[in-house]
Every structure is written in structure tokens, then in C-alpha cells.
C-alpha positions as CSV (number, residue, x, y, z in Angstrom):
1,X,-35.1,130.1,-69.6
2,X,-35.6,131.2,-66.0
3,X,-32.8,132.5,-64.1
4,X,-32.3,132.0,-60.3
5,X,-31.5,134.5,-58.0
6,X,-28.6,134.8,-55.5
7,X,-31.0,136.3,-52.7
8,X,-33.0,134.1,-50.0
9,X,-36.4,132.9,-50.9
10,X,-39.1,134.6,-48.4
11,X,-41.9,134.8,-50.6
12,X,-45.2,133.4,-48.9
13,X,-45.0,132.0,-45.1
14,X,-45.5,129.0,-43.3
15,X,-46.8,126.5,-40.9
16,X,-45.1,124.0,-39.1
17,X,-45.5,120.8,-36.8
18,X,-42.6,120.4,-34.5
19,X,-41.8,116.7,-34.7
20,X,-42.9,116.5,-38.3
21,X,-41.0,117.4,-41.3
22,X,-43.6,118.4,-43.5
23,X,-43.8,122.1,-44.4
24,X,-46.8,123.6,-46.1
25,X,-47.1,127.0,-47.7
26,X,-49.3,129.7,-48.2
27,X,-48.8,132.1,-51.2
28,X,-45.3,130.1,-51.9
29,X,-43.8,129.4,-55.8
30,X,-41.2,126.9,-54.1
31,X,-41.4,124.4,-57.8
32,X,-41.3,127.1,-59.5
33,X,-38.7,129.3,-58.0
34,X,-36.4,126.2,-58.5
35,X,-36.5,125.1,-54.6
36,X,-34.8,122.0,-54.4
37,X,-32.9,118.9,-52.5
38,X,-29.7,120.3,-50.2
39,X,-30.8,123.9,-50.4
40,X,-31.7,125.4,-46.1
41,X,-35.0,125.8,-44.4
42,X,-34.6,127.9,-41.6
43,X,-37.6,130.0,-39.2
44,X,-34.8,132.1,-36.9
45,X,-31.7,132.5,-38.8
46,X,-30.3,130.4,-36.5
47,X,-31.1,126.5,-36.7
48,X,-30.7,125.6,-40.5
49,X,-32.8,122.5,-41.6
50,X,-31.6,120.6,-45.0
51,X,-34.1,120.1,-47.4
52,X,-35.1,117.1,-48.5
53,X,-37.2,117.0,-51.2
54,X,-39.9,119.5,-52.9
55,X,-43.2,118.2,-53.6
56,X,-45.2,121.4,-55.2
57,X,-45.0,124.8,-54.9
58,X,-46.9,124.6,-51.6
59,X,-45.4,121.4,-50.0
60,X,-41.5,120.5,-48.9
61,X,-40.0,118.0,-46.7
62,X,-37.1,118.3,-44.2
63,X,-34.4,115.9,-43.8
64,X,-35.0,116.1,-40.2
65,X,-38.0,116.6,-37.9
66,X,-38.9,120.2,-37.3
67,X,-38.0,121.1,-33.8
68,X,-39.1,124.2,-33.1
69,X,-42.6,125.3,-32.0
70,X,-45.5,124.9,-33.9
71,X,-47.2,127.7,-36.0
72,X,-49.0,128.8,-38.8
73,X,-48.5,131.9,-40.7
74,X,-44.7,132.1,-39.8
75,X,-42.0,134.0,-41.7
76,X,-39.8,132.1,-42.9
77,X,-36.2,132.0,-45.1
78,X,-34.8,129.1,-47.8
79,X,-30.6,129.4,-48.2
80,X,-29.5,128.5,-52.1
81,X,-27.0,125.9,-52.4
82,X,-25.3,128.3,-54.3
83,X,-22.6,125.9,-55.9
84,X,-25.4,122.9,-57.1
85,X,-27.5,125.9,-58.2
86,X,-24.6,127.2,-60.2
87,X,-23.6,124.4,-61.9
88,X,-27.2,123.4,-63.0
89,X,-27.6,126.7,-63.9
90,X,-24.5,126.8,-66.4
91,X,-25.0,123.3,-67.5
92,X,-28.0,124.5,-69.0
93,X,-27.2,127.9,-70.3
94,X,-23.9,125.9,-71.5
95,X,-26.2,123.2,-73.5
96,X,-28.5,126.2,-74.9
97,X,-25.2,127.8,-76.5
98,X,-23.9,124.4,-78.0
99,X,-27.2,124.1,-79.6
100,X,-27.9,127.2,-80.8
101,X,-23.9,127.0,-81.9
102,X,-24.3,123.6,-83.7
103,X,-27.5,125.1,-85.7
104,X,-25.9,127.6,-86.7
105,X,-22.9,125.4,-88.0
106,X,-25.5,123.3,-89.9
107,X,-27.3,126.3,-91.5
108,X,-24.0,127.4,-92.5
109,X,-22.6,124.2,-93.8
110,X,-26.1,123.2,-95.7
111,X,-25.6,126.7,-97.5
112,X,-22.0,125.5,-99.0
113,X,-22.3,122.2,-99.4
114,X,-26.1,121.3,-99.2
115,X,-28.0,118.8,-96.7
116,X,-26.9,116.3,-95.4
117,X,-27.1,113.1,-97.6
118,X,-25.3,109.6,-97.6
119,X,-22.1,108.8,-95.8
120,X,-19.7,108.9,-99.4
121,X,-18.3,106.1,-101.1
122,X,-19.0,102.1,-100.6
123,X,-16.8,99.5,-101.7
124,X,-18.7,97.0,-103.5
125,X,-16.2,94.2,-104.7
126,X,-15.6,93.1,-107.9
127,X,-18.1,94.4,-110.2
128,X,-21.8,92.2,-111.4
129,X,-24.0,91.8,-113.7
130,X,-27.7,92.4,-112.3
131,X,-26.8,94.2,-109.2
132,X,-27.6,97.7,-107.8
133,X,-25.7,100.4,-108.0
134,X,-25.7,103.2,-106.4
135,X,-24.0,106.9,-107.3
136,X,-20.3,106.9,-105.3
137,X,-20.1,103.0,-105.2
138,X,-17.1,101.8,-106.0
139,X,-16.5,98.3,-107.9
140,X,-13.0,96.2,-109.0
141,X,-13.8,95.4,-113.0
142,X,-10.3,94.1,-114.8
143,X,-8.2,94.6,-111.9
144,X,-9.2,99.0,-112.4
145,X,-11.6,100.6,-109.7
146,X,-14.1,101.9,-111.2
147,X,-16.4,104.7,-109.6
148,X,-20.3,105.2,-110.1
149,X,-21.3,108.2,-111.7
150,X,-25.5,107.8,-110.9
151,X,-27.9,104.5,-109.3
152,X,-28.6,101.9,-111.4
153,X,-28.8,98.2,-112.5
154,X,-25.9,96.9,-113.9
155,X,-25.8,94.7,-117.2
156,X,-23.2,93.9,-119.9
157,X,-24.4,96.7,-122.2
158,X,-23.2,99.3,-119.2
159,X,-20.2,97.2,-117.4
160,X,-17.3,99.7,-116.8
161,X,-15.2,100.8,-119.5
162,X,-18.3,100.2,-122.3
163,X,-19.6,103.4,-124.2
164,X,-21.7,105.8,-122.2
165,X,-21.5,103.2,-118.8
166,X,-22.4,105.4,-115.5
167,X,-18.7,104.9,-114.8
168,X,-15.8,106.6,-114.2
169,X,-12.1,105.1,-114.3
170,X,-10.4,106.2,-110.8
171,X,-6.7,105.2,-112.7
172,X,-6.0,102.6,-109.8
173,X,-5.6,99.4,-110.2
174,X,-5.5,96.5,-107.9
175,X,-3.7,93.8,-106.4
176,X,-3.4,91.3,-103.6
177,X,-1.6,92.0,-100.5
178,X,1.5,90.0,-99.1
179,X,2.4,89.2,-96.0
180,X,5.1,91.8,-94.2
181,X,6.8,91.6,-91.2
182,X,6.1,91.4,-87.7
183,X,5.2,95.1,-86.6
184,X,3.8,96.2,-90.0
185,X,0.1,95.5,-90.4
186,X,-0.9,92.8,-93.3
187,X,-3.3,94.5,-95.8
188,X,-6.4,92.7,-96.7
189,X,-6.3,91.1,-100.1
190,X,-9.0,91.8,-102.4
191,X,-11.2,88.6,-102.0
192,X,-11.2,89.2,-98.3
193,X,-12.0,92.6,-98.5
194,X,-14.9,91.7,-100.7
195,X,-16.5,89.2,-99.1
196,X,-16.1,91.1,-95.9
197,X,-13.7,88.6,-93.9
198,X,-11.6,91.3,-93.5
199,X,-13.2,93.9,-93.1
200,X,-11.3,96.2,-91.3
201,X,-8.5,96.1,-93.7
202,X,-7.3,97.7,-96.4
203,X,-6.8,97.1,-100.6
204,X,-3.2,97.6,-101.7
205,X,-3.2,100.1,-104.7
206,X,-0.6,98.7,-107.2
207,X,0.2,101.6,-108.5
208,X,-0.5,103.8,-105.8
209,X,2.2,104.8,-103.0
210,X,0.9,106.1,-99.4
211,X,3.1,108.4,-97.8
212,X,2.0,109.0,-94.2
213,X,3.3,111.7,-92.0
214,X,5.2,110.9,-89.4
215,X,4.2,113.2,-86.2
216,X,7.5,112.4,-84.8
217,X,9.9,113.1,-87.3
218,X,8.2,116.0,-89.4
219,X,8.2,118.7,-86.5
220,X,12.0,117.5,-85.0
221,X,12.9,117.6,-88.7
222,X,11.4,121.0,-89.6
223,X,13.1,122.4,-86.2
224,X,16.3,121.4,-86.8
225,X,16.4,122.6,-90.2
226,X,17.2,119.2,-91.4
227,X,20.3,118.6,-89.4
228,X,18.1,115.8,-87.0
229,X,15.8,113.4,-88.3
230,X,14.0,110.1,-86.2
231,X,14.7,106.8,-86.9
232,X,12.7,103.6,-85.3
233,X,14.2,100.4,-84.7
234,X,13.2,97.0,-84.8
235,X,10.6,97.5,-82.0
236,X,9.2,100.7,-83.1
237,X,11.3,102.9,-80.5
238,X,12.3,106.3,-81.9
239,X,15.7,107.9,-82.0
240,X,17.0,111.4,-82.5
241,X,19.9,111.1,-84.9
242,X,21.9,113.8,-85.7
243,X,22.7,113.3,-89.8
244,X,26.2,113.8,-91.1
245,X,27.6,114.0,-94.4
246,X,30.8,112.7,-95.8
247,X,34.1,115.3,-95.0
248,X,37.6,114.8,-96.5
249,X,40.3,115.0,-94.4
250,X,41.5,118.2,-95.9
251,X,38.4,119.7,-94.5
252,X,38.6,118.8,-91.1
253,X,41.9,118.8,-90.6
254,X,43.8,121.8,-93.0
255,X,43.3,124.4,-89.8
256,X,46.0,123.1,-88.2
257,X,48.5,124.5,-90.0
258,X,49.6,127.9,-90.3
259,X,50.2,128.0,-93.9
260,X,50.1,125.7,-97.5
261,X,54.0,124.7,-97.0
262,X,53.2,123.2,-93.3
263,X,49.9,121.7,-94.8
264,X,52.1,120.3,-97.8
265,X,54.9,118.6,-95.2
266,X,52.3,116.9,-93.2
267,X,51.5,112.9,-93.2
268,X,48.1,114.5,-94.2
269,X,49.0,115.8,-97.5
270,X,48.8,112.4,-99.6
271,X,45.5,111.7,-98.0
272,X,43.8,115.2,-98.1
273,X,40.8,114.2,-101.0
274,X,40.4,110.9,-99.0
275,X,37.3,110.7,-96.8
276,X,37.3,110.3,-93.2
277,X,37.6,107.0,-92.0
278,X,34.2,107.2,-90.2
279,X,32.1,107.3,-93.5
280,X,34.1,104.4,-94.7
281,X,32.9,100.9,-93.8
282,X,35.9,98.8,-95.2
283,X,36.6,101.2,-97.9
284,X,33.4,102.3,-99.3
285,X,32.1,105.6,-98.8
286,X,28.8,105.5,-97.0
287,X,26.2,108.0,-98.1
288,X,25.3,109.4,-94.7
289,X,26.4,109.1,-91.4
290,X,23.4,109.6,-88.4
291,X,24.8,109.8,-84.5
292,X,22.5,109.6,-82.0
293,X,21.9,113.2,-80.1
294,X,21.5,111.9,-76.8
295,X,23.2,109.4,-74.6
296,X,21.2,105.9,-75.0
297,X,19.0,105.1,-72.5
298,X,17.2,101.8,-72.4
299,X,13.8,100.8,-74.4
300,X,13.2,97.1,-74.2
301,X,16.8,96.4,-73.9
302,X,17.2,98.4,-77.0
303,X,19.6,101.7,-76.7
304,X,17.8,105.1,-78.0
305,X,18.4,108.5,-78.4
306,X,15.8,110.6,-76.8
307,X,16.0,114.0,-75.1
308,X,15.3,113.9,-70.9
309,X,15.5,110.7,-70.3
310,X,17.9,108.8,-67.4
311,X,20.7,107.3,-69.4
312,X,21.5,103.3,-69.6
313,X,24.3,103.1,-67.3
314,X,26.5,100.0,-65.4
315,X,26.1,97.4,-67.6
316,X,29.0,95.7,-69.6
317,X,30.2,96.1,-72.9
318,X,28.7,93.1,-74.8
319,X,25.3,94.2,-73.6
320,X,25.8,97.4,-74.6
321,X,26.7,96.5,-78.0
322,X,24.3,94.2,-78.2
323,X,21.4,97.1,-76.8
324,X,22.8,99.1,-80.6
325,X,23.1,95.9,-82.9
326,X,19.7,94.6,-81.7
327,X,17.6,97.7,-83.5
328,X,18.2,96.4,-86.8
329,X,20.6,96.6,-89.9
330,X,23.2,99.6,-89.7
331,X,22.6,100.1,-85.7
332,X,25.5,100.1,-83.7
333,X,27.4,101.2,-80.9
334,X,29.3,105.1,-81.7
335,X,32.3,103.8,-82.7
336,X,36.1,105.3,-82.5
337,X,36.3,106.8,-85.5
338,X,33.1,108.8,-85.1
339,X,33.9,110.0,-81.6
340,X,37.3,111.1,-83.6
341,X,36.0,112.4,-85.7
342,X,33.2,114.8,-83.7
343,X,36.3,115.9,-81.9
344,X,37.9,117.2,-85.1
345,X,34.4,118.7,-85.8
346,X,34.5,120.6,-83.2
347,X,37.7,121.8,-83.5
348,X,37.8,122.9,-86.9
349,X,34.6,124.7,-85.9
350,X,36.5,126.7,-83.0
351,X,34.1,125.5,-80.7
352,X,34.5,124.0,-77.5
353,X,31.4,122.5,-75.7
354,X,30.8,122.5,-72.3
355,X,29.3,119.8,-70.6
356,X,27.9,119.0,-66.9
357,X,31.5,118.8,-65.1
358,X,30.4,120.1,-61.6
359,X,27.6,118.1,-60.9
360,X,25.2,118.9,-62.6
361,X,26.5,122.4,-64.0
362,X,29.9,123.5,-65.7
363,X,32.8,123.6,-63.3
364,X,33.7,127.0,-66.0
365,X,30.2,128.5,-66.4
366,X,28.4,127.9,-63.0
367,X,24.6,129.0,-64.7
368,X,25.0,126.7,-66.8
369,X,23.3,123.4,-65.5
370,X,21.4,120.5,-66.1
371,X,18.6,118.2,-64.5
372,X,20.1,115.7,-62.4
373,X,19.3,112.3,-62.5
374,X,18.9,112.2,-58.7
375,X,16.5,115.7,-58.7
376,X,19.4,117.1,-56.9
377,X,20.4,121.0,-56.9
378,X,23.4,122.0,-59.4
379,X,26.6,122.2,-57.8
380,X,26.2,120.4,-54.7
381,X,27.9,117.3,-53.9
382,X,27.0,114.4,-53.7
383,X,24.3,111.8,-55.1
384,X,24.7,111.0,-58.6
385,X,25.4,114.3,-59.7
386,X,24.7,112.9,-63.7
387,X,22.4,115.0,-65.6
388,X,19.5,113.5,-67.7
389,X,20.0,113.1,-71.8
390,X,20.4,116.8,-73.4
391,X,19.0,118.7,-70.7
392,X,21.8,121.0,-70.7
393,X,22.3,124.8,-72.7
394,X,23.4,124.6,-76.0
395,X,26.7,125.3,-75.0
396,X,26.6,121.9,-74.2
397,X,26.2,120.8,-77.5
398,X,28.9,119.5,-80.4
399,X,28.2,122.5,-82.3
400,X,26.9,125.1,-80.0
401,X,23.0,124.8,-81.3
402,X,19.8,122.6,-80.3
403,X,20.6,120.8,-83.3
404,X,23.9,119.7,-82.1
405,X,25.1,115.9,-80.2
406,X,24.8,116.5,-76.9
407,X,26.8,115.3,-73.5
408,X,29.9,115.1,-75.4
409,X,31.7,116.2,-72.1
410,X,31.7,115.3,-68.6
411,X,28.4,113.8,-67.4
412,X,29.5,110.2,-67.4
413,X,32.3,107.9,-69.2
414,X,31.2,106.3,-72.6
415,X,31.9,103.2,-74.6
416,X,33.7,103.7,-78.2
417,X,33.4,100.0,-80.4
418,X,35.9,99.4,-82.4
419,X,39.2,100.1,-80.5
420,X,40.6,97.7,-77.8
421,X,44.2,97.4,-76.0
422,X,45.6,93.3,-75.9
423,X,49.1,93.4,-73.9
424,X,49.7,97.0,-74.7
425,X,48.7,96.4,-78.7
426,X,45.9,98.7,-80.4
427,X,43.9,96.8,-82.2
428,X,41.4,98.3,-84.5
429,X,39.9,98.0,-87.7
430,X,41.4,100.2,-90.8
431,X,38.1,102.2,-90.8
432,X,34.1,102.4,-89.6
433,X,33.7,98.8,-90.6
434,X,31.4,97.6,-88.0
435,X,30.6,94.5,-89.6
436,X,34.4,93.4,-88.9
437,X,33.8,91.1,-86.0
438,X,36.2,91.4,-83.2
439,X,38.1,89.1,-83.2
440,X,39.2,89.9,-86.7
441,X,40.6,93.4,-85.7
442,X,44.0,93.7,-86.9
443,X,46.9,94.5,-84.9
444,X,47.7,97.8,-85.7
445,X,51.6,97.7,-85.0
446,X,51.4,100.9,-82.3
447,X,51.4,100.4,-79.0
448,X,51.0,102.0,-75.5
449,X,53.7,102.3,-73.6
450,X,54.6,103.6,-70.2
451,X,58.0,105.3,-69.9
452,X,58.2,104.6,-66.4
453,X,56.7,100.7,-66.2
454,X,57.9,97.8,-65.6
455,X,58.0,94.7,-67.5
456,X,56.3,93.2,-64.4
457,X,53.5,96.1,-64.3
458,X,54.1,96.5,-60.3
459,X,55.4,100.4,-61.0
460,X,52.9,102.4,-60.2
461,X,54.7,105.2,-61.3
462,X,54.0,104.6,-64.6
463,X,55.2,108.0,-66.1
464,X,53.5,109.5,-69.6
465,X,51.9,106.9,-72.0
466,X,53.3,107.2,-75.1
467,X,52.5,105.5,-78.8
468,X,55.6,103.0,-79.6
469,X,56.1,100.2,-81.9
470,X,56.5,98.0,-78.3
471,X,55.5,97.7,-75.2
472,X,58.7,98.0,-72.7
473,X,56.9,98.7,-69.9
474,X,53.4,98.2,-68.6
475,X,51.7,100.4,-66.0
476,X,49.8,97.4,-63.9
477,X,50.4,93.3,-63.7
478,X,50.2,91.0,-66.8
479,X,47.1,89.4,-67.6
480,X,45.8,86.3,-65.2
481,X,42.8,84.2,-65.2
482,X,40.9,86.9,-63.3
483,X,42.1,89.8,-65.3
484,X,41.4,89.8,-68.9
485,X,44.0,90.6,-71.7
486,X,42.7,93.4,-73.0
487,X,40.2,96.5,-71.8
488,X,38.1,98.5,-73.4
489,X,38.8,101.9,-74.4
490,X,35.6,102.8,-71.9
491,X,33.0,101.9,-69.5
492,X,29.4,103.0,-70.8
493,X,27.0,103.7,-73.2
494,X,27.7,106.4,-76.1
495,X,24.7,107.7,-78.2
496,X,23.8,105.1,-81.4
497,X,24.5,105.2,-84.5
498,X,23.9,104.1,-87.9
499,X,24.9,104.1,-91.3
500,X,23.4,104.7,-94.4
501,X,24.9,102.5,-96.8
């Protein structure tokens, strides 16, 4: 292949009409020399024409009239359009390379595995008498796939499974497809895959399970060591859950106390072996406990855990709830127990995390910040100074790690299920039973009361709250029409969770 110069093109010389925009040559290689459209024609050095077009070697036009005077003879210059030149010009030494690559790939590849031949395997249905076979079909005889060993015509004395048939047993055997639900793709049973109506789908091994890699959850899993796994909900939207493992209270609880004897004398003692109430769902122990990482934020009205994203914010409890429930069986809303007991996590772990307090950063570690919702800068006030879902340090985190829940301070309040105050009363179920409907949570016998209230709530010196077996005094007005009997123990959305029964 030719290359083309950077320098000017003065080979030869001209003449010229002035008015016309024909130029002929004399002793010019303007085809050959790779002349072309939108390269410059110019006598002086001064008045550049554009080229139009190149007919031979001898013979271009302008794109406009030469104006100059005319002449034979002349000296003349053409200017390279250096960056159309270029490109040609490594388009084609770029096409020469792939070719000479992909030969090479073929010489190589015809050396270990031969030439090229037929595309594999054909499915051919349920298996014939009097039809053609050829080597790598494959055929359905009994219910068994069968494979071809070498081409021929088929006939009862060489069906599959006879002695010395051209077949070989793949160990599969068939069956029909069912229906599954919505979301899940229907595989083709075997009369429509052999006629062809279904072309596009696929047989259903019956003995044959297909496990397929989810790109999702194999690299979060293999990151996290294990500790955080990806669940999809009813619509296919993931979730980052952090996976939990039953603890007795003994466990989360014995570092409280300074020694056996103040262990021993504690309400804790004759429930030590028992498990925490959050891996009980109305007293049986669930396997496995998985918390969302992230606060929710909002896919198709369903609440997920993924890292980065703006959380699901000002909306009421009930739609909250319902954002958890809606995902399917075992989703729901992080409950009271679990947020107990991530705080006695972290305590018995001597870990306290931090969490965006300042807006946007730690009000007690400064460098440590967060991406705000509202793209504002760290620290200044002002805007909504919320940070986006685990985009925080790892200080941030329940257990100090990338692995850990995240958010679990500051950054904004968070709805807990399960829990609720009616006139003062804590009612709440016995454990993690969130199949309990609410309006079958039991009254609890414990109370909030506020030393300095009033029994007509207009105090607004309420004093301490503290736990009682009765309310004497209440810290605002009774209930009315307008304000409802009981509130929730908070305002927003907390990471989902689920069980594993």
C-alpha cells in the first residue's frame, strides 16, 4: 500500500483560465499521488482554491472559478487536508491489520481444531423411521435424547438404544414444560419445539437442573465474603441484603456485666440460651435473617436496597409498608426488634458508627462525608443536607466494614413496624412476627409516661419520659377527630427486610 506524504504536492506545473475552473497538468501524478476532494489549490501562496474533484492525473476542478491571470507553465502548490487524509489513511492500514490479524487467528485455530465445518448440533424431534440423519443430530426416542454418532438413514434395525445403532444415549430425558409465573419465561414443550411453533424456546430436561449465574449477586457476594447477598422481588428489582444468623441473648447481651454473679442476678439469666426476638416470628426460630444495606429508595413503588441512590422519603406509613410487603413473601418493613437488635450488635462489638450528622459529614469527624442529595458541599448549611444511600466511609457502617448496614445514624428519621403508642400504651407483638396484623398487637402492659404531664396534655413541660404500668400524665392533648390515637414510633423509610423461614 502507498503512503501519502505530509509535504505539499509541486510536482509538474500548470495552466489556467481565469474564469474557468478547469486545471490541466503537465508532468503531474495528481490520481496517483492521492489528490483529492477538499484538499487546496493555490498559484501564490496566498488565495487558496478548494478542490473539487480530480478527474486524472492531469485534470482537476475547482470549486470556484480561477481568478487569477491566465497562464501556462505555472508553478504551482496542492495543501493536504491532513485530517481526511489521515483518517483514510488509518482506516486502511487499520483494515490491513484486522485482516492479516483474523488470518492468522484462522491458521491458528484450523491447526487445533481443524477447518471449519458445520454449525454443531440440530435438534431433530422425536426420532423416525426413514429419515436422514446426520452426525451431531440430536433426536427424542422414549422420552431419552439420543445423539448421532455418523449420517445415515434411519430404520427399525438401527433406532436408538438397538445393538450397534449410530447412537449415543446423552442420559437426559424429556418432559413437557408448564406454565410459570408472570416474569419467568414459559419453556417450549416438546411438540412445539418439534414442529417448530416455538422455536425460540427451550426443552425442559427432567432430570437436568440449570443453574445460571447471577451477575449481580456472584461479584457483591464474592466481595463481601458472604456477609451480603441480592435478592429480587416480585418485579425483578434487586436488593442488597445484609444476611444475619440467629444470636442468643447471652451473646449479645453478657458484656454488660462486669462479672458471672451480675450476669447471674440479671432478668437476662433465665433467658440467656433463648434466641433474640428478631429471629423469632411467633416463636419459631427463623433460619436467617437478611436486612437491607441501604435505606429504601423507590423502584416501581417497591422499596430496595441499593447503594447511591436518593432515598424514598415523605410519604406515610401505610405506603411505606406497603412499598416492603409488595415485593413478595417474607418482605417487610425493618421492624423494632431488628433495629434493637443491630443496636446491641453494635454494642457488643464496641463499635460505634458514625453517620452524616453535619450535613452531609460527621459533626465528630469533619473528613468524613457523604454525597448529598442536593449536590451540595459537606458541612454547609442549608438545602437538604441528606446524603444519598451508603455513600458514606465505612465508619458509617453497623460494623465498621463495606459489608456492614449502612446510615444507621443521622442522615434522616426512619420507620420501625411493629411498635406503636395508643394513649400512652406500647403495643407490640411478643416477637418478629410480621404476619401479626396490627390491629392484633397486644397491649404490652408498659407505658410511657411523662413525670411532668398533665392529665390534660397542655404541660409542655413534660419532664423525662419514663416506662410505667400507667399513664398519669401525658406530654400533649388527648386524642380528637383530627389527631389520631396513636403515633408511630417514626416518620420514614428504614432499609427492608426479610426472612428466611
Amino acid at each position: 500500500m502507498a503512503s501519502v506524504g505530509l509535504e505539499w504536492y509541486k510536482t509538474g506545473t500548470v495552466s489556467v483560465t481565469q474564469g474557468s475552473p478547469t486545471v490541466l497538468g503537465v508532468g503531474t501524478h495528481w490520481s496517483v499521488a492521492g489528490v483529492k476532494s477538499g484538499d487546496a489549490f493555490t498559484m501564490d501562496d496566498s488565495r487558496l482554491y478548494e478542490i473539487e474533484s480530480v478527474g486524472s492525473d492531469t485534470s482537476l476542478t475547482l470549486r470556484k472559478p480561477f481568478q487569477g491571470a491566465t497562464g501556462a507553465a505555472q508553478n504551482y502548490a496542492i495543501i493536504r487536508n491532513w485530517a481526511a487524509t489521515m483518517t483514510a489513511e488509518l482506516a486502511a492500514r487499520v483494515a490491513e491489520l484486522v485482516n492479516k490479524y483474523e488470518s492468522y487467528i484462522d491458521s491458528e485455530l484450523n491447526q487445533i481444531i481443524g477447518p471449519k465445518g458445520d454449525p454443531g448440533w440440530s435438534y431433530k424431534g422425536t426420532w423416525a423411521s426413514a429419515r436422514s440423519y446426520n452426525a451431531l443430530d440430536i433426536a427424542v426416542y422414549n422420552s431419552a435424547l439420543y445423539i448421532v454418532l455418523s449420517s445415515h438413514t434411519s430404520a427399525s434395525n438401527n433406532a436408538p438404544g438397538t445393538t450397534n445403532a449410530p447412537w449415543f444415549a446423552l442420559g437426559l430425558s424429556i418432559q413437557d414444560a408448564t406454565e410459570s409465573t408472570s416474569g419467568i419465561i414459559r419453556l417450549a414443550t416438546a411438540a412445539e419445539a418439534e414442529t417448530g411453533t416455538e422455536g425460540t424456546k427451550a426443552m425442559t430436561p427432567a432430570t437436568v437442573t440449570i443453574l445460571i449465574r447471577n451477575t449481580l449477586r456472584a461479584p457483591v457476594e464474592a466481595a463481601s465474603g458472604g456477609k451480603v447477598t441480592v435478592l429480587y422481588d416480585d418485579l425483578g428489582n434487586p436488593s442488597y441484603m445484609r444476611r444475619f444468623a440467629p444470636m442468643m441473648i447471652k451473646e449479645l447481651y453478657r458484656h454488660y456485666f462486669a462479672n458471672d454473679a451480675a450476669w447471674n442476678a440479671s432478668v437476662f439469666k433465665e433467658i440467656e440460651t433463648q434466641v433474640h426476638p428478631a429471629f423469632l416470628k411467633n416463636g419459631t426460630v427463623i433460619k436467617e435473617l437478611l436486612v437491607g444495606q441501604y435505606l429504601a429508595c423507590n423502584m416501581k413503588n417497591r422499596a430496595c436496597s441499593l447503594p447511591g441512590m436518593t432515598q424514598w422519603t415523605s410519604i406515610t406509613h401505610d405506603t411505606a409498608l406497603a412499598g416492603c410487603k409488595n415485593k413478595g413473601a417474607g418482605w417487610t418493613m425493618s421492624t423494632i426488634y431488628i433495629r434493637g437488635f443491630l443496636q446491641a450488635l453494635c454494642l457488643r462489638q464496641g463499635y460505634q458508627p458514625r453517620g452524616n450528622t453535619d450535613f452531609g459529614r460527621a459533626h465528630d469527624m469533619p473528613r468524613e462525608t457523604g454525597l448529598r442529595i442536593d449536590s451540595g458541599i459537606p458541612g454547609v448549611t442549608g438545602g437538604n443536607g441528606a446524603t444519598k444511600s451508603g455513600t458514606g466511609p465505612a465508619s458509617w457502617n453497623h460494623d465498621g466494614t463495606e459489608s456492614g448496614i449502612a446510615d444507621l445514624v443521622g442522615n434522616m428519621a426512619e420507620y420501625q413496624d411493629l411498635m406503636k403508642l395508643s394513649d400512652g400504651k406500647i403495643m407490640m407483638p411478643a416477637d418478629n412476627n410480621i404476619d401479626l396484623a396490627e390491629a392484633s398487637w397486644p397491649d404490652t402492659g408498659a407505658c410511657f409516661d411523662a413525670t411532668n404531664g398533665t392529665p390534660d396534655g397542655l404541660n409542655s413541660q413534660e419532664g423525662v419520659p419514663v416506662i410505667s404500668d400507667t399513664v398519669s400524665g401525658y406530654s400533649g392533648p388527648p386524642p380528637t377527630a383530627s389527631v389520631p390515637l396513636f403515633f408511630w414510633y417514626n416518620r420514614r423509610n428504614k432499609n427492608v427486610q426479610r426472612h428466611s423461614d
